[in-house]
C-alpha atoms as an extended CHARMM CRD file, in Angstrom:
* protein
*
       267  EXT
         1         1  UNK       CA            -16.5060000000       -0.1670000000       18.4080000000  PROA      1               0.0000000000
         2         2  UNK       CA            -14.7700000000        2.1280000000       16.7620000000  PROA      2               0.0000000000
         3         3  UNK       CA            -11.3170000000        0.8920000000       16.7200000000  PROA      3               0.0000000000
         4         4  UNK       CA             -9.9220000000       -3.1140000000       16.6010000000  PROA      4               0.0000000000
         5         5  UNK       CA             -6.7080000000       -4.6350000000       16.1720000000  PROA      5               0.0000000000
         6         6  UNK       CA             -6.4560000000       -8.5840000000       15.4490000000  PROA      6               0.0000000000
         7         7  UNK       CA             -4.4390000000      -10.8740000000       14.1760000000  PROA      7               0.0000000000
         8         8  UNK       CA             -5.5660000000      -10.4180000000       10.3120000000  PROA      8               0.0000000000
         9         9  UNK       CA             -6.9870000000       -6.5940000000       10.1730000000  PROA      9               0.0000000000
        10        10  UNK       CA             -7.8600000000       -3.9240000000       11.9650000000  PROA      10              0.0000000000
        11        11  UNK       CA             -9.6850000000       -0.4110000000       12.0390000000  PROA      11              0.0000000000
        12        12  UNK       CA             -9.8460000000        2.6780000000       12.6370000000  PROA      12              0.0000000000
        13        13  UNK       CA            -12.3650000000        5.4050000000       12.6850000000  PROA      13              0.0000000000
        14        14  UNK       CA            -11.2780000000        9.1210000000       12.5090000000  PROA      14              0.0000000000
        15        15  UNK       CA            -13.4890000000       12.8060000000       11.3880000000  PROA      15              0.0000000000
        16        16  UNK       CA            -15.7690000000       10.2950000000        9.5210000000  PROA      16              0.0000000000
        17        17  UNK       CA            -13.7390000000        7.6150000000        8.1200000000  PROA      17              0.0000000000
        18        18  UNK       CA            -13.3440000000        4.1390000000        8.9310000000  PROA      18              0.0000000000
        19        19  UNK       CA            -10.1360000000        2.5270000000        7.7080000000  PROA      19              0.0000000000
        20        20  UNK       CA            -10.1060000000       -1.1970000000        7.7640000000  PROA      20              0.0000000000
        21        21  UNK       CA             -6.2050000000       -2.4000000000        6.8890000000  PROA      21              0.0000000000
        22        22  UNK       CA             -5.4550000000       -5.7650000000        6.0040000000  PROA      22              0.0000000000
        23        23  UNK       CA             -2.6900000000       -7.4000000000        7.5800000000  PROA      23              0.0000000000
        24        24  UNK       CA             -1.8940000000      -11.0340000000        7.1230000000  PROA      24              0.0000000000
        25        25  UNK       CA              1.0850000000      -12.4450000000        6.2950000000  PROA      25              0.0000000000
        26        26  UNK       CA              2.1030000000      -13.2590000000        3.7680000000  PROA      26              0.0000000000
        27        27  UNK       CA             -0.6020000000      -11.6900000000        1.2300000000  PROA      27              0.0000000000
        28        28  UNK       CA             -3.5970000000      -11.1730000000        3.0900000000  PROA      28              0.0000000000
        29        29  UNK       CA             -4.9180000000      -14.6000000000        2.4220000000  PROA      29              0.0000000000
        30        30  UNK       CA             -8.7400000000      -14.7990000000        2.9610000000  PROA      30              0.0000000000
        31        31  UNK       CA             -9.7000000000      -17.9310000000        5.5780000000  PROA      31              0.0000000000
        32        32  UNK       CA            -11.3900000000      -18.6080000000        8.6270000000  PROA      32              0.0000000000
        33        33  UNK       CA             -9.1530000000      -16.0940000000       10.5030000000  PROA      33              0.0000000000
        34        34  UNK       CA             -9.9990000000      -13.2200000000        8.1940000000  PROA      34              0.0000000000
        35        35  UNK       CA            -13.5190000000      -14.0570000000        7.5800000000  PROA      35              0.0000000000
        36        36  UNK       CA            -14.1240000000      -13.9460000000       11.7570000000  PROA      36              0.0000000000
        37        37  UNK       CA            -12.8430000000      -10.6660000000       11.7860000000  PROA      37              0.0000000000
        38        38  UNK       CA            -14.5030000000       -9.4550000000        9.1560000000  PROA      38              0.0000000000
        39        39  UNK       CA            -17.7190000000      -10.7970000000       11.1030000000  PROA      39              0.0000000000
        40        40  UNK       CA            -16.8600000000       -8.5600000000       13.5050000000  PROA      40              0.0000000000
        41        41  UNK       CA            -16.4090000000       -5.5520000000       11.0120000000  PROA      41              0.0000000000
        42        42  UNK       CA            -19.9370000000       -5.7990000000       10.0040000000  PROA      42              0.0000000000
        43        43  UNK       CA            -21.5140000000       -6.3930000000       13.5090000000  PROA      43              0.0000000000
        44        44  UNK       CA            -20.0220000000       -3.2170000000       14.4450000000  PROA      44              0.0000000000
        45        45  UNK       CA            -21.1370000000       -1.3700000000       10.9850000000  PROA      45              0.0000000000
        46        46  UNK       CA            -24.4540000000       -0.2770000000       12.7560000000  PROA      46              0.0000000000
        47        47  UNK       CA            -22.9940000000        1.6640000000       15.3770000000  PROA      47              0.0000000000
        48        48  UNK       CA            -20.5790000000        3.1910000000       12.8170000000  PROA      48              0.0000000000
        49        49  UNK       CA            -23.0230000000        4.4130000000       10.7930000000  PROA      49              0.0000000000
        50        50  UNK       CA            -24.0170000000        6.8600000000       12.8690000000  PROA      50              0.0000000000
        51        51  UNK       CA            -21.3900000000        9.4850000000       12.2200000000  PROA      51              0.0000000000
        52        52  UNK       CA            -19.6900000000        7.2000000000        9.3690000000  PROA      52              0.0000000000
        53        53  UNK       CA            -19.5550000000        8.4770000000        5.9460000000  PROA      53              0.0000000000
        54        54  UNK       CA            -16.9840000000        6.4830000000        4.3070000000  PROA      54              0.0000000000
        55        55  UNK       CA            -15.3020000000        3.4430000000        4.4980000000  PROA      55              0.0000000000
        56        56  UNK       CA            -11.5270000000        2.8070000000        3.1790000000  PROA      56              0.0000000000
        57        57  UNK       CA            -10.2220000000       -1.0280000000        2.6490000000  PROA      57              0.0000000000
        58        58  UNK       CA             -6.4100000000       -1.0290000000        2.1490000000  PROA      58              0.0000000000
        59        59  UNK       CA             -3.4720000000       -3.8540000000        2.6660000000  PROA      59              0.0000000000
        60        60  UNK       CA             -0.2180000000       -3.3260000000        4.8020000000  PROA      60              0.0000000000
        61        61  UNK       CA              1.1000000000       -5.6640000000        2.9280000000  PROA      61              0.0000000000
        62        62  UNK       CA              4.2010000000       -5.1380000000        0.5020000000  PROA      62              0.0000000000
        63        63  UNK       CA              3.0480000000       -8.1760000000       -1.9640000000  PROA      63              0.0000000000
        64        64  UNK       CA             -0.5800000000       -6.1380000000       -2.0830000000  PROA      64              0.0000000000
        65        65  UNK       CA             -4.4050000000       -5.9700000000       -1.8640000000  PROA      65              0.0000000000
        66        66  UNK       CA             -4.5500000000       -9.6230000000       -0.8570000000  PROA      66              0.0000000000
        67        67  UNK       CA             -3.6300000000      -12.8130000000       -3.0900000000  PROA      67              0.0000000000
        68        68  UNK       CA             -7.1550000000      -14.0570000000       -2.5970000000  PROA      68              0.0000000000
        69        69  UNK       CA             -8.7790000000      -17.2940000000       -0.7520000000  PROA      69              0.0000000000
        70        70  UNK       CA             -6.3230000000      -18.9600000000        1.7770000000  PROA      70              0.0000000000
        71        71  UNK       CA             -6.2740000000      -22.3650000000       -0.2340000000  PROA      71              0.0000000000
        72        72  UNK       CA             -3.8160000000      -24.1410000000        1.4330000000  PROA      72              0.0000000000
        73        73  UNK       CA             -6.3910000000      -24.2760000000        4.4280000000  PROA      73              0.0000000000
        74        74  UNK       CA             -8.6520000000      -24.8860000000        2.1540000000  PROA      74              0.0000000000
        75        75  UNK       CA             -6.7680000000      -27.9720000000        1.1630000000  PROA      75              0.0000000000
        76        76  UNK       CA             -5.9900000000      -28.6580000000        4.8650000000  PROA      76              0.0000000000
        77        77  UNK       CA             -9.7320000000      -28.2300000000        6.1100000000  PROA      77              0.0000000000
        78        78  UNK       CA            -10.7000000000      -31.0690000000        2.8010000000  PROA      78              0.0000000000
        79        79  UNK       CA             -8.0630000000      -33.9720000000        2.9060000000  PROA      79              0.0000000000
        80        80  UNK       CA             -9.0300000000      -34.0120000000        7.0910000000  PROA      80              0.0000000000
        81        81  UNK       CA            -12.8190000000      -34.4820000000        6.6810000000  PROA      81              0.0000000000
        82        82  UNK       CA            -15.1080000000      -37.3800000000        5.1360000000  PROA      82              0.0000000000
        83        83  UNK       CA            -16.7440000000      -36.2290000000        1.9230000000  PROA      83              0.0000000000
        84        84  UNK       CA            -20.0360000000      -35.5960000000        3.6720000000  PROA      84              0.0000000000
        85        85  UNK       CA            -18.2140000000      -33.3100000000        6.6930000000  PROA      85              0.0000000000
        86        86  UNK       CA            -16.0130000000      -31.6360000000        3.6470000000  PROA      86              0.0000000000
        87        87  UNK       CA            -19.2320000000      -30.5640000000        1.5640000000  PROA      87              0.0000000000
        88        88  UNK       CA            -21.0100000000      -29.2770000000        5.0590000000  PROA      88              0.0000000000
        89        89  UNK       CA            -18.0310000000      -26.8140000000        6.1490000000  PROA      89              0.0000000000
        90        90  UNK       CA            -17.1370000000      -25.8950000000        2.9320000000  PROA      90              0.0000000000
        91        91  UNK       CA            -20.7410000000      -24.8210000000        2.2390000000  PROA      91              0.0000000000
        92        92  UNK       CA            -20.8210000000      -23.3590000000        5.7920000000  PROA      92              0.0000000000
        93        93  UNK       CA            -17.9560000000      -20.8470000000        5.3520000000  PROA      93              0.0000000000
        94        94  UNK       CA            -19.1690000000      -19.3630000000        1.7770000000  PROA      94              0.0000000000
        95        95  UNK       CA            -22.4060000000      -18.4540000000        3.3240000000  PROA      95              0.0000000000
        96        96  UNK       CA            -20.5660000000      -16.8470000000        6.2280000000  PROA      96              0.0000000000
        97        97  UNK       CA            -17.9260000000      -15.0110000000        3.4120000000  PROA      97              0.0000000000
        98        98  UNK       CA            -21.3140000000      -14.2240000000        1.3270000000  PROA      98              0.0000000000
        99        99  UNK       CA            -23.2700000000      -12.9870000000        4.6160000000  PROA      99              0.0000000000
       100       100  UNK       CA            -20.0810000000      -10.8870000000        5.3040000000  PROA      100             0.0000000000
       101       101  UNK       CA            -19.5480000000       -9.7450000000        1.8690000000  PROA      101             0.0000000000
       102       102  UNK       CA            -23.2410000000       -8.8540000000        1.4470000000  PROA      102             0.0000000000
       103       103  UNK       CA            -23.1590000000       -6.3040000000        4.7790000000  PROA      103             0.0000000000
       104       104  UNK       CA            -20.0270000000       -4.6080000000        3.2200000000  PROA      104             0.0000000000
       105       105  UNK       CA            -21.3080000000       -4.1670000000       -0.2690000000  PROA      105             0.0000000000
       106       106  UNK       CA            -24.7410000000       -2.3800000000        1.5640000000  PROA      106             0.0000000000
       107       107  UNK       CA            -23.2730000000       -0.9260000000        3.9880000000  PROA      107             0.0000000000
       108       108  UNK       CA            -25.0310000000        2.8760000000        4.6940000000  PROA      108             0.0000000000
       109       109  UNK       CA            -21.6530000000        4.4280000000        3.8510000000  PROA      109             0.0000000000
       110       110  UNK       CA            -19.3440000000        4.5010000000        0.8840000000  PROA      110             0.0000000000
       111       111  UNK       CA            -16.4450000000        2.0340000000        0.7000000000  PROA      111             0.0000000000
       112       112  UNK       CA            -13.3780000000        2.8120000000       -0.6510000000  PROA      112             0.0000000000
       113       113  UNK       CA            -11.1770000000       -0.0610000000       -1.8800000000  PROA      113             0.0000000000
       114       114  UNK       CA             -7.1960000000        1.6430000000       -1.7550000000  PROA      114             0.0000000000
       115       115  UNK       CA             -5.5950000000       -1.4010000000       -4.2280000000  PROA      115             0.0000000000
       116       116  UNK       CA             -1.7390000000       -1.9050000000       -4.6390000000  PROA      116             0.0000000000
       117       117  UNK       CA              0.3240000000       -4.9700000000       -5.6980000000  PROA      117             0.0000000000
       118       118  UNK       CA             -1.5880000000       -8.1170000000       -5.9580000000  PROA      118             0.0000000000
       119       119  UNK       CA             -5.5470000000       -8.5610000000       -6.2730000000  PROA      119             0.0000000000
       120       120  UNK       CA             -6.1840000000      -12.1320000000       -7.4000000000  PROA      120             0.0000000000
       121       121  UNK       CA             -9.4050000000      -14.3590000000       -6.2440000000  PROA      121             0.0000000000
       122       122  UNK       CA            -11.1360000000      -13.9030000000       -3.2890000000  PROA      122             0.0000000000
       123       123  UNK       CA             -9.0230000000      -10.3190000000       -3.1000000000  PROA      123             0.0000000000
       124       124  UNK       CA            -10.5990000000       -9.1480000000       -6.1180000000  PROA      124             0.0000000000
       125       125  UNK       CA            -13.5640000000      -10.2680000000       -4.5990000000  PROA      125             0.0000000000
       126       126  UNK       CA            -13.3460000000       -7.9500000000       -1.6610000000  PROA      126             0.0000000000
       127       127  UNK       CA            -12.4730000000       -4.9920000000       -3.5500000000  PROA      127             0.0000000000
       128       128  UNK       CA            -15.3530000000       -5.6880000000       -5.4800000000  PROA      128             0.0000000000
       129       129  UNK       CA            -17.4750000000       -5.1880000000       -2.6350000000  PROA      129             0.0000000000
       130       130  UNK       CA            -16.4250000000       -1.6180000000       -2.6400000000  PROA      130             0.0000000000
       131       131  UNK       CA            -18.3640000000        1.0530000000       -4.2470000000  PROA      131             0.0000000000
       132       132  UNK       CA            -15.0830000000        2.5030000000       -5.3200000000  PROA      132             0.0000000000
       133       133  UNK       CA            -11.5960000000        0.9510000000       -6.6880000000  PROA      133             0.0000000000
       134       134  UNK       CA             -8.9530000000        3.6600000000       -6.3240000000  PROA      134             0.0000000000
       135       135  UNK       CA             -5.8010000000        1.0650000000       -7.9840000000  PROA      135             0.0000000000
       136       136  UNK       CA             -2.1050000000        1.9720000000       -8.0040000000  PROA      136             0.0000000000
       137       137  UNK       CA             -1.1260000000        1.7420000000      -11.9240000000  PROA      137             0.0000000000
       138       138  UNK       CA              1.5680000000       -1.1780000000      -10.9340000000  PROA      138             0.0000000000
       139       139  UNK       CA             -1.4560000000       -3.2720000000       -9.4380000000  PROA      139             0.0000000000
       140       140  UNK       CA             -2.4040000000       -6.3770000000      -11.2640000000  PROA      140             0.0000000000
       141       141  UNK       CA             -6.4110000000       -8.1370000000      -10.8840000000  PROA      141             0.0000000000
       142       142  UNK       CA             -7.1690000000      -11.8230000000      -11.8350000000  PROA      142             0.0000000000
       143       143  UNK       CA             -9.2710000000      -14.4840000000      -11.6820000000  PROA      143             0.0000000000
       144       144  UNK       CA             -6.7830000000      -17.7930000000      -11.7890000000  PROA      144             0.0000000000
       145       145  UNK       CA             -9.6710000000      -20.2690000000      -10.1230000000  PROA      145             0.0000000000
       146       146  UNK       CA            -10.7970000000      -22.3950000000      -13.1550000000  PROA      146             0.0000000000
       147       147  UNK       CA             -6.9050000000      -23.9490000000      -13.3500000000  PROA      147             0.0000000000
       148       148  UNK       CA             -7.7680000000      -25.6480000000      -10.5120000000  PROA      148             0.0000000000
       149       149  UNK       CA            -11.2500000000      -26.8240000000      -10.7060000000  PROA      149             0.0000000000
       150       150  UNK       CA            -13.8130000000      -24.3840000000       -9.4390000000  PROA      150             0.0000000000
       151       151  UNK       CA            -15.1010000000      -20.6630000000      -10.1460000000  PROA      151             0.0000000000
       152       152  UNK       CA            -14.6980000000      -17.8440000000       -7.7190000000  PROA      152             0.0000000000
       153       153  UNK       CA            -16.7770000000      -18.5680000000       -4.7650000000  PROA      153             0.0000000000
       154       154  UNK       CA            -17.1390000000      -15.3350000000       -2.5630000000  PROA      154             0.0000000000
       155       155  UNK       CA            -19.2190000000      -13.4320000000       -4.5940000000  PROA      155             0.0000000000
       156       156  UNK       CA            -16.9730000000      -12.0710000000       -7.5210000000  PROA      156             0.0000000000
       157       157  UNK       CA            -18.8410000000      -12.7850000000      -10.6350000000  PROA      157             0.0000000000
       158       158  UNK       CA            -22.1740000000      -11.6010000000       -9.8590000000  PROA      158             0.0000000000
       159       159  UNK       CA            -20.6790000000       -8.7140000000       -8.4160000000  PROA      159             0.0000000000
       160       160  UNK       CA            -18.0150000000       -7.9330000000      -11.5770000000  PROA      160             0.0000000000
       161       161  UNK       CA            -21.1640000000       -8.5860000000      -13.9920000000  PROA      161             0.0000000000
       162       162  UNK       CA            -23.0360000000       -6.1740000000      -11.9090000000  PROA      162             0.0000000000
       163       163  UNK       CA            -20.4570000000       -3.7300000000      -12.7760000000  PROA      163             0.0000000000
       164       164  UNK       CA            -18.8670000000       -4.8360000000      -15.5780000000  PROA      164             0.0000000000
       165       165  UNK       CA            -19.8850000000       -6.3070000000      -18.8750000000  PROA      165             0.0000000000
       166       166  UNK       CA            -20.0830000000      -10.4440000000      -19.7010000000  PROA      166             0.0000000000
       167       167  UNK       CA            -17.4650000000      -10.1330000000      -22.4810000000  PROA      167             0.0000000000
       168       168  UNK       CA            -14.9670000000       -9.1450000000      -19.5600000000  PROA      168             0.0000000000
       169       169  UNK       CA            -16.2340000000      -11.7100000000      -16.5000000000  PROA      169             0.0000000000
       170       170  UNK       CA            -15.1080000000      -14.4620000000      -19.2880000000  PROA      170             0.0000000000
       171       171  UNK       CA            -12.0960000000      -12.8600000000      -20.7030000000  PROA      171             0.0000000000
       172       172  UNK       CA            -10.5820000000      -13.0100000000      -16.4620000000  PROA      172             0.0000000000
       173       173  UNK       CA            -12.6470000000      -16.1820000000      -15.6600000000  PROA      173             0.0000000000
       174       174  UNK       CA            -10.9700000000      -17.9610000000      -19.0530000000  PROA      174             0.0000000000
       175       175  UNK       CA             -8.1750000000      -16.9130000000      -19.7420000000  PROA      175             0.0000000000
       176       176  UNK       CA             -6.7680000000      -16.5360000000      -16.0870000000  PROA      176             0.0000000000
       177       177  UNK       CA             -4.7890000000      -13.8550000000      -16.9190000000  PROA      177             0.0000000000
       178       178  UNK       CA             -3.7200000000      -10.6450000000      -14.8930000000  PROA      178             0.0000000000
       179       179  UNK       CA             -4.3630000000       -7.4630000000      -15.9550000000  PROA      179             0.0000000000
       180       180  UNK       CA             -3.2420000000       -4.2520000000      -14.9950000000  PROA      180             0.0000000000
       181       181  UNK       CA             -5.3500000000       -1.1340000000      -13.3240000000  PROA      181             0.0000000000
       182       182  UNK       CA             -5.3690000000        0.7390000000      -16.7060000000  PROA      182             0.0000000000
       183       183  UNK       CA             -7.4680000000       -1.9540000000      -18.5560000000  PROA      183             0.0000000000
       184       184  UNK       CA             -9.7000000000       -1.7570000000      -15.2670000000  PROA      184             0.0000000000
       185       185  UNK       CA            -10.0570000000        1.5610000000      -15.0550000000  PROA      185             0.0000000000
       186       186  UNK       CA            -10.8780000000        1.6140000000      -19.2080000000  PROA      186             0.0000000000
       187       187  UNK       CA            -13.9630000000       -1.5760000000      -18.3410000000  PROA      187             0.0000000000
       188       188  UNK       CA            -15.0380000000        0.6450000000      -15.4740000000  PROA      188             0.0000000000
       189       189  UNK       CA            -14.5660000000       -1.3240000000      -13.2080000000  PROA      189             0.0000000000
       190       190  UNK       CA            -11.4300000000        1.4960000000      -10.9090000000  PROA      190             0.0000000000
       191       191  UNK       CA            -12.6010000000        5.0360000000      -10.4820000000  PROA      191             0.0000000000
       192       192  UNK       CA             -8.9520000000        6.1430000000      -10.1480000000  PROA      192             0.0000000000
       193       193  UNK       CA             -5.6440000000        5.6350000000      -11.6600000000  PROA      193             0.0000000000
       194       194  UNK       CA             -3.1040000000        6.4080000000       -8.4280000000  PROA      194             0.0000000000
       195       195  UNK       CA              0.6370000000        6.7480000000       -8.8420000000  PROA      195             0.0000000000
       196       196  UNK       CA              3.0760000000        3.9770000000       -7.6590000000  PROA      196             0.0000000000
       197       197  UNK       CA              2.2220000000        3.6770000000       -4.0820000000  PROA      197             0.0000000000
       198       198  UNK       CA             -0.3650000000        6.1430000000       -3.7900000000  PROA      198             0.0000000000
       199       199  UNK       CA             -3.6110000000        4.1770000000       -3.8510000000  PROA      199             0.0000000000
       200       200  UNK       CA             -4.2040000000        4.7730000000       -0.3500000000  PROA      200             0.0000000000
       201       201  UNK       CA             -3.8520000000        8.8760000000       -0.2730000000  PROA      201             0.0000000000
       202       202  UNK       CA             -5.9420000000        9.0130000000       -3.4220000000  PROA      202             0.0000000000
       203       203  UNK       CA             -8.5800000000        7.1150000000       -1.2350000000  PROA      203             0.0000000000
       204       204  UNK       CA             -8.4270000000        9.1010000000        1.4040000000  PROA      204             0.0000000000
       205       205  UNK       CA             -8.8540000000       12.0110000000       -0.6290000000  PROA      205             0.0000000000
       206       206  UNK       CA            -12.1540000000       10.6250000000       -2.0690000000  PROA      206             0.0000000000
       207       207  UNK       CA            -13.5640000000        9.5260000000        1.1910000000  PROA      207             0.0000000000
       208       208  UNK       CA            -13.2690000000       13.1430000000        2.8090000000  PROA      208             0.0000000000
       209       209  UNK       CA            -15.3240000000       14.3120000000       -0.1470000000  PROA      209             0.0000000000
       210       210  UNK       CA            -18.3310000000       11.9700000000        0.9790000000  PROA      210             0.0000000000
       211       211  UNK       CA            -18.2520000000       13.4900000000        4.4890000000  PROA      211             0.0000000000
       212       212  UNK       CA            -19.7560000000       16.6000000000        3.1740000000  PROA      212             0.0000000000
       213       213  UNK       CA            -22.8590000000       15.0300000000        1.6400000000  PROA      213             0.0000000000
       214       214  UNK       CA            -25.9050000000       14.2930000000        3.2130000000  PROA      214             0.0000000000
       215       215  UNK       CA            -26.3120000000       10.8950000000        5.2160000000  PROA      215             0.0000000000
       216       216  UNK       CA            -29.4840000000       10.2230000000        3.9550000000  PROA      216             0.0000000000
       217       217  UNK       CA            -29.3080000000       11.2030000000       -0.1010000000  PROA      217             0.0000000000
       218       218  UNK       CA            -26.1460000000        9.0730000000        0.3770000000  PROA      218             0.0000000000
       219       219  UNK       CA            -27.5810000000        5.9150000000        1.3910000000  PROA      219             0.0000000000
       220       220  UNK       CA            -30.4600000000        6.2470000000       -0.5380000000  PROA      220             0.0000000000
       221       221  UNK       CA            -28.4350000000        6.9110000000       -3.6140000000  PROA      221             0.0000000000
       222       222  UNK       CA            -26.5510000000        3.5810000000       -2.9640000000  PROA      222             0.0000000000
       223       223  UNK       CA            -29.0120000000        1.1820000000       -2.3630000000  PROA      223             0.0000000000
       224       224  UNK       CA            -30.9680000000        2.8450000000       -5.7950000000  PROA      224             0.0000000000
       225       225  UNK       CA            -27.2830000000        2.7180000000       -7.5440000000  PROA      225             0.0000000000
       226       226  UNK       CA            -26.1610000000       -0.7430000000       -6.0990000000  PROA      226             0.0000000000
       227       227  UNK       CA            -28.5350000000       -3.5590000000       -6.0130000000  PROA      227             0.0000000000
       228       228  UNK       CA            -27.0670000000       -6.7770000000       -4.0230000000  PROA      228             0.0000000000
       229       229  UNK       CA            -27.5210000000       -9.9180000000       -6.7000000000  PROA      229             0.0000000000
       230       230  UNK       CA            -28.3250000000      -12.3820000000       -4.3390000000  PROA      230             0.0000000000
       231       231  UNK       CA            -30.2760000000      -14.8950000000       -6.4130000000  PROA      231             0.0000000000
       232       232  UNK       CA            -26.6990000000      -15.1050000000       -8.6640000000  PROA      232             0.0000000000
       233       233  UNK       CA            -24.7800000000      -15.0200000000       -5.5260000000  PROA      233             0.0000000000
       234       234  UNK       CA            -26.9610000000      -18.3740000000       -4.1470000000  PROA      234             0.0000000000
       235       235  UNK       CA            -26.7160000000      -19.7800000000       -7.3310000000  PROA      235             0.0000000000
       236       236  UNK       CA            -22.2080000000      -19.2610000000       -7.6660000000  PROA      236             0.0000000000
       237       237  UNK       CA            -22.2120000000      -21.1930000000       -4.1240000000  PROA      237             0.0000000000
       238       238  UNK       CA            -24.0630000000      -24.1690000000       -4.9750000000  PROA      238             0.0000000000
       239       239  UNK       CA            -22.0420000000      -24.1210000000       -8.2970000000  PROA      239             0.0000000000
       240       240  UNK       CA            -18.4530000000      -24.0080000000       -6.2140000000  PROA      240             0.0000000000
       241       241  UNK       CA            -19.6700000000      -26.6580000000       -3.9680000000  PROA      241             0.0000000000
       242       242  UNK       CA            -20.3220000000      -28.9790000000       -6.7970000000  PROA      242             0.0000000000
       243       243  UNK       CA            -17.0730000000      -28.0290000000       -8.4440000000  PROA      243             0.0000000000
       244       244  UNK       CA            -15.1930000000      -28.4050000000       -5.3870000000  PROA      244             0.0000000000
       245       245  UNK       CA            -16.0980000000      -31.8590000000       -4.6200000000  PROA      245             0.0000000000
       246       246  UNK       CA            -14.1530000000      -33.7020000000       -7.5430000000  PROA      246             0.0000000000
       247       247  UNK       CA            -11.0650000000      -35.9050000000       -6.9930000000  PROA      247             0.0000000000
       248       248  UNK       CA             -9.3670000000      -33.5050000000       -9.5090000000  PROA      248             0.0000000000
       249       249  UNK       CA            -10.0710000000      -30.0310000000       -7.5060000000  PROA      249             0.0000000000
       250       250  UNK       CA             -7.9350000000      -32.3050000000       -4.0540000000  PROA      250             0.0000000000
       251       251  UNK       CA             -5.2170000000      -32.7210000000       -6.7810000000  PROA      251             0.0000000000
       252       252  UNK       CA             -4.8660000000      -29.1160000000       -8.0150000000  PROA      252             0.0000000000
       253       253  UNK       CA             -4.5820000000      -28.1980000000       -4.5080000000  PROA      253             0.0000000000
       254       254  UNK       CA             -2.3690000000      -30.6440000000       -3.4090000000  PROA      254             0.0000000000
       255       255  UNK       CA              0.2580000000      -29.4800000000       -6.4250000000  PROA      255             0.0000000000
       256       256  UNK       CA             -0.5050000000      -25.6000000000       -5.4570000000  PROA      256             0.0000000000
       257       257  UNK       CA              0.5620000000      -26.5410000000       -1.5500000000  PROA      257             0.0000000000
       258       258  UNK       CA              3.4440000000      -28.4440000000       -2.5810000000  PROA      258             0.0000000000
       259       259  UNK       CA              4.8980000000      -25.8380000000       -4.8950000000  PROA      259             0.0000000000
       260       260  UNK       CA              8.1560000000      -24.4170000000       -4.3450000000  PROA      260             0.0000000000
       261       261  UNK       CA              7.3380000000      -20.8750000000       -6.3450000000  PROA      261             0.0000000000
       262       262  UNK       CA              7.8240000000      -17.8260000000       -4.6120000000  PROA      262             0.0000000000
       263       263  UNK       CA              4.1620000000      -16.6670000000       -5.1040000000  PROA      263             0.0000000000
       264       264  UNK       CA              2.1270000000      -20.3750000000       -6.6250000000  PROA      264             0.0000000000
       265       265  UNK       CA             -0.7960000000      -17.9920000000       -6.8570000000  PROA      265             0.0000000000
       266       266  UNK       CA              0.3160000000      -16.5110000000       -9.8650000000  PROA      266             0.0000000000
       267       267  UNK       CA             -1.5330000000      -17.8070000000      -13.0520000000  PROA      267             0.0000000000
């Protein structure tokens, strides 16, 4: 398949590139919608690969990249199920998120993440799947998910220690701070500083210059460069579950629902 539209993304495959755009108001939350049609991203990744060298994530979004897990859901999906049925389907959808996550970050051709605006959470989390971050200079990255109880659960520190070192992971996971592309880009963690608004032709850019490679020194290359960290990955779901299943973690969410701010993700 080598086209889709839905209701959350879609994608398009043209002289070697796959684009997958996110597009789901209002900031590309990440829930059940998102996370099925991501599922069917990565079932059709095999017949991609065939005459797929790159892969380019991007948001249509105005607000950005995505603003991370869809939490009000979340909170719906909780305060609607016993304790027992709450811990089952909230353990249920990480491993789908991690199984989908996991097929991304291997996939047999290069990913591009094209950043603008907001990357917060689960967001981040996706564009840390990527092999490359190309990040519009105005774009702004945190982690905000200890003020409410739990860690990031789809994959983000394993991955961001992969990449990164531990002195950063617990400046972000701490602190909840943003940050801005430049101190990215400084950690290692972008490839490329794009103008205001030009993320996206910066990535394209970079995933024409993959088409020229060979297939096979490519994917090679990326499963030597890129190791999947799946005994840390295991490990951050059981952790989130626990978290997650506090009186306090209901209570956080309940006040983020509730809010009246423009954007409540913001820490």
């Amino acid at each position: 398949m080598k086209s889709y539209k839905g209701q959350s993304l879609s994608w398009e495959w043209r002289d070697g590139v796959v684009e997958v755009l996110l597009d789901h108001p209002p900031a590309n939350e990440i829930g059940t919608l998102m996370v099925g049609e991501l599922e069917k991203f990565v079932a059709a990744i095999p017949e991609l690969a065939r005459d797929t060298a790159a892969c380019i994530f991007s948001s249509a979004r105005k607000q950005g990249f995505s603003a991370g897990g869809d939490l009000r859901e979340l909170y719906r999906g909780a305060i609607a199920a016993s304790p027992r049925a709450r811990s089952a389907g909230l353990r249920k959808f990480l491993e789908r998120i991690h199984a989908v996550g996991n097929a991304i970050d291997m996939a047999p051709f290069v990913t591009v993440a094209a950043v603008h605006g907001v990357c917060f959470g689960g967001g981040f989390e996706l564009a840390l799947l990527c092999d490359i971050i190309v990040a519009d200079k105005m774009a702004r990255f945190a982690f905000p998910e200890l003020r409410l109880g739990f860690i990031p659960g789809f994959g983000g520190i394993p991955r961001l220690k992969r990449d990164s070192s531990n002195a950063l992971v617990r400046d972000l996971l701490f602190t909840g701070r943003t940050v801005n592309a430049a101190r990215l880009q400084a950690s290692g963690i972008i490839s490329q500083l794009a103008g205001e608004g030009q993320a996206l032709q910066i990535a394209r850019a970079v995933a024409q210059q993959t088409t020229k490679y060979d297939a096979e020194a490519r994917k090679t290359a990326k499963r030597f460069l890129k190791p999947v960290p799946y005994a840390d990955l295991k490990r951050e779901i059981a952790i989130f579950c626990r978290l997650f299943a506090r009186p306090a973690v209901l209570e956080s969410l309940r006040k983020f629902v509730d809010s009246s701010e423009a954007m409540p993700y913001l820490p």
